[in-house]
C-alpha positions as CSV (number, residue, x, y, z in Angstrom):
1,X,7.3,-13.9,18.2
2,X,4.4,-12.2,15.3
3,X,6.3,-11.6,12.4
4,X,6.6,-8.1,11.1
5,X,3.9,-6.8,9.3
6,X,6.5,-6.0,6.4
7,X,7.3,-9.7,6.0
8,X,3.2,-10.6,5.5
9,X,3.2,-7.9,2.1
10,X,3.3,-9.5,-1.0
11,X,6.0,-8.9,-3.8
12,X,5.2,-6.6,-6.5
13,X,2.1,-7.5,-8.1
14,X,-1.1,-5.1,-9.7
15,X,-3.6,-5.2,-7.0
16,X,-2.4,-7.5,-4.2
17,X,-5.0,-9.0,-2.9
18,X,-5.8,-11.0,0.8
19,X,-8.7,-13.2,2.0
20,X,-9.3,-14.2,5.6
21,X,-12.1,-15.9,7.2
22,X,-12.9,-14.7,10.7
23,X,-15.5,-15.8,13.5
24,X,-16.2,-12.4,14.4
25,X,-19.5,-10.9,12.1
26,X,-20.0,-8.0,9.7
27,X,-21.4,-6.0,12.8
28,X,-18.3,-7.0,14.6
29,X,-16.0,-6.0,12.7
30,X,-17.3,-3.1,11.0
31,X,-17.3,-1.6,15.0
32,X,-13.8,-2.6,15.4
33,X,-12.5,-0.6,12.4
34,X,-14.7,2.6,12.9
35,X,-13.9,2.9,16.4
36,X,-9.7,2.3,15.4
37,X,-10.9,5.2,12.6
38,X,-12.2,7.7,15.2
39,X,-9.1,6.9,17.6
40,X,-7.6,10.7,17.5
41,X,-4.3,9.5,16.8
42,X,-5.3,6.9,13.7
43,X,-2.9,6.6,11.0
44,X,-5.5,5.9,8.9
45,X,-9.2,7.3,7.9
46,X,-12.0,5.5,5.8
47,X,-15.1,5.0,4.9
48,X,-17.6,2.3,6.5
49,X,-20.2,0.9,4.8
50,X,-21.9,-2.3,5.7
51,X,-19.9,-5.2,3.6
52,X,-17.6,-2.6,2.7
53,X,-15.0,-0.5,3.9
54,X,-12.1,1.3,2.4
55,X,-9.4,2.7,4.0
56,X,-6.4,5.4,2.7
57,X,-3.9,7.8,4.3
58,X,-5.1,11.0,5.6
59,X,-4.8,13.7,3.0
60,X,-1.7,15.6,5.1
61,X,0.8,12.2,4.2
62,X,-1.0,10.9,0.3
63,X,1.2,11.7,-2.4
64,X,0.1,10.5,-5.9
65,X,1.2,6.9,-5.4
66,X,-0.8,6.5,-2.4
67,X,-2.4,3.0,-1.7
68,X,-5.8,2.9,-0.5
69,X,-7.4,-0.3,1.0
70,X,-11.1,-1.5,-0.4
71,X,-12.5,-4.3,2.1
72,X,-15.4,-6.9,1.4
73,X,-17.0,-8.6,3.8
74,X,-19.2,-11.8,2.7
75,X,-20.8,-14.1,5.1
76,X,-19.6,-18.2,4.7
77,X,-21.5,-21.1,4.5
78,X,-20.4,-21.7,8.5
79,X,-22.1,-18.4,9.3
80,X,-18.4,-16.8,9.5
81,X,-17.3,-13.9,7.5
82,X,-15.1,-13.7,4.7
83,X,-13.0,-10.5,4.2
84,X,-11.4,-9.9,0.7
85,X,-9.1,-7.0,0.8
86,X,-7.4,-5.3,-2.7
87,X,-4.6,-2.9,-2.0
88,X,-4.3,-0.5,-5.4
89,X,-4.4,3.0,-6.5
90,X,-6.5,5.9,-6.0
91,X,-9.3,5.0,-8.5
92,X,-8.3,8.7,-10.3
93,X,-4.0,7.0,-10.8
94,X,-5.8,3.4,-11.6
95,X,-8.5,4.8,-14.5
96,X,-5.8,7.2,-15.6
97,X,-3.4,3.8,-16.2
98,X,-6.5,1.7,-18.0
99,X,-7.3,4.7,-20.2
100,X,-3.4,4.9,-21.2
101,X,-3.2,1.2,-21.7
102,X,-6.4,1.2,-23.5
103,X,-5.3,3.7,-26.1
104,X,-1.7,2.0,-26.5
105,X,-3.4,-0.6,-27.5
106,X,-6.2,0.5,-29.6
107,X,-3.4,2.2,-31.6
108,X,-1.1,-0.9,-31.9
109,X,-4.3,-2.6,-33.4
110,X,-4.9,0.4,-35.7
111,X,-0.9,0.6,-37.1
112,X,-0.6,-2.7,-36.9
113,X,-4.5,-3.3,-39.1
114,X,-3.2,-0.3,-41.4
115,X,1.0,-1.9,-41.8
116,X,-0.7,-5.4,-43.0
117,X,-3.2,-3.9,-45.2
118,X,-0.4,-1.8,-47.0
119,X,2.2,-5.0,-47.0
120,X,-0.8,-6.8,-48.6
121,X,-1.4,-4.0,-51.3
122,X,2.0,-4.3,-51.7
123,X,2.9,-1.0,-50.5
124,X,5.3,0.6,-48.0
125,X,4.7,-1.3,-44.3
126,X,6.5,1.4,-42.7
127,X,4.3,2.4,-40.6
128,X,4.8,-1.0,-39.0
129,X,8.0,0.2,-37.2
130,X,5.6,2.6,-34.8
131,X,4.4,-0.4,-33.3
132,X,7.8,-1.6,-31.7
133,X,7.7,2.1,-30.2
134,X,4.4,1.9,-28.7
135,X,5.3,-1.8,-27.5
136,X,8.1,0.5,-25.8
137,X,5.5,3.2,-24.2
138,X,3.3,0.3,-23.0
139,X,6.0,-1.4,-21.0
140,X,7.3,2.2,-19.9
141,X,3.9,2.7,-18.4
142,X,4.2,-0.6,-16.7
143,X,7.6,0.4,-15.1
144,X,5.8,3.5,-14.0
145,X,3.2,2.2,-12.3
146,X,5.7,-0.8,-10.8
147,X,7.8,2.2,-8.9
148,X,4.6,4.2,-8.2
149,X,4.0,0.8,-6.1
150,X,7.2,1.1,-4.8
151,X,6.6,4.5,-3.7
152,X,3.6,3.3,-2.0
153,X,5.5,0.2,-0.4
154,X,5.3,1.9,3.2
155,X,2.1,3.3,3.0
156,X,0.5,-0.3,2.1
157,X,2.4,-1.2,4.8
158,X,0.5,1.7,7.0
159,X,-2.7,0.7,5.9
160,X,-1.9,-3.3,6.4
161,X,-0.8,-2.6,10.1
162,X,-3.6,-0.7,10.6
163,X,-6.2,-3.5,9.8
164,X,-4.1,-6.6,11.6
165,X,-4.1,-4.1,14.8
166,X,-8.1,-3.1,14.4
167,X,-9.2,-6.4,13.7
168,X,-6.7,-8.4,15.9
169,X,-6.2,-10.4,12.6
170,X,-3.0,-11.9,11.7
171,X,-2.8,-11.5,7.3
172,X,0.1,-13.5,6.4
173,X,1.0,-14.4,2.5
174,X,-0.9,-17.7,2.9
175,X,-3.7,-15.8,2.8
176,X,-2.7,-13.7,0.1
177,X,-1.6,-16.6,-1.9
178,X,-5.2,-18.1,-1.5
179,X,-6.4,-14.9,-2.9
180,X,-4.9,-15.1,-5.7
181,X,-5.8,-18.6,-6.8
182,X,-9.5,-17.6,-6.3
């Protein structure tokens, strides 16, 4: 009995990530998931490209947390094909979370540059005691983004199903696991 597809996600993590190595070739498979994209009943739609495909939710079922699914495929050594999938945000949500994590940052540098410099003139460091705050709003904005996945969970799950069934692959966490070590 195939495990349920639920069971082959992995735990919360920024980006999961999956890599498989199939006979079937770029040609192949690329075929397989535009034809499952043009089926009139598709859960999914996407883009294919050759070596690349991405796939999201038709735009009737996204909400902001929506996953979308960016596929590589690399030819092996062997003359097989390597896929690397990376499930994540829209790249609108994931730019929006590097440019607020970017700036939380820049500014704990800058407090923390202009605190030291004033504790070293032997001034007031009491500007210091921003830093603890924004330490506060950076891990807020991690919590954020770990529900948005959460909010997501079923779509990822969607767009997993959707591959596995397409490609007649089977992507369990051993092959997620390897993806992560790489």
């Amino acid at each position: 009995m195939k495990k349920s597809t639920e069971d082959h996600l992995p735990p919360y993590r920024v980006r999961p990530r999956f890599q498989v190595v199939t006979e079937d070739n770029f040609g192949q498979l690329e075929d397989k998931i535009d034809k499952a994209l043009k089926e009139e009943n598709a859960p999914c739609t996407g883009r294919v490209n050759p070596g690349y495909i991405t796939l999201y939710l038709p735009a009737a079922v996204q909400h902001y947390w929506s996953p979308q699914l960016s596929i590589t495929l690399d030819e092996t050594e062997e003359g097989k094909t390597l896929i690397r999938g990376v499930y994540g945000p829209r790249p609108a949500v994931w730019t929006m979370f590097v440019f607020f994590y970017a700036i939380l940052g820049f500014a704990i540098l800058v407090i923390s540059i202009i605190g030291m410099a004033n504790l070293s003139l032997e001034k007031s460091g009491t500007v210091l005691w921003l830093v603890p705050l924004l330490v506060v709003a950076f891990l807020s904005l991690y919590l954020v983004a770990f529900f948005g996945q959460k909010a997501g969970h079923d779509q990822m799950v969607t767009l997993h199903q959707f591959l596995e069934e397409s490609t007649g692959l089977n992507i369990d966490r051993e092959h997620q696991a390897e993806a992560e070590r790489v």
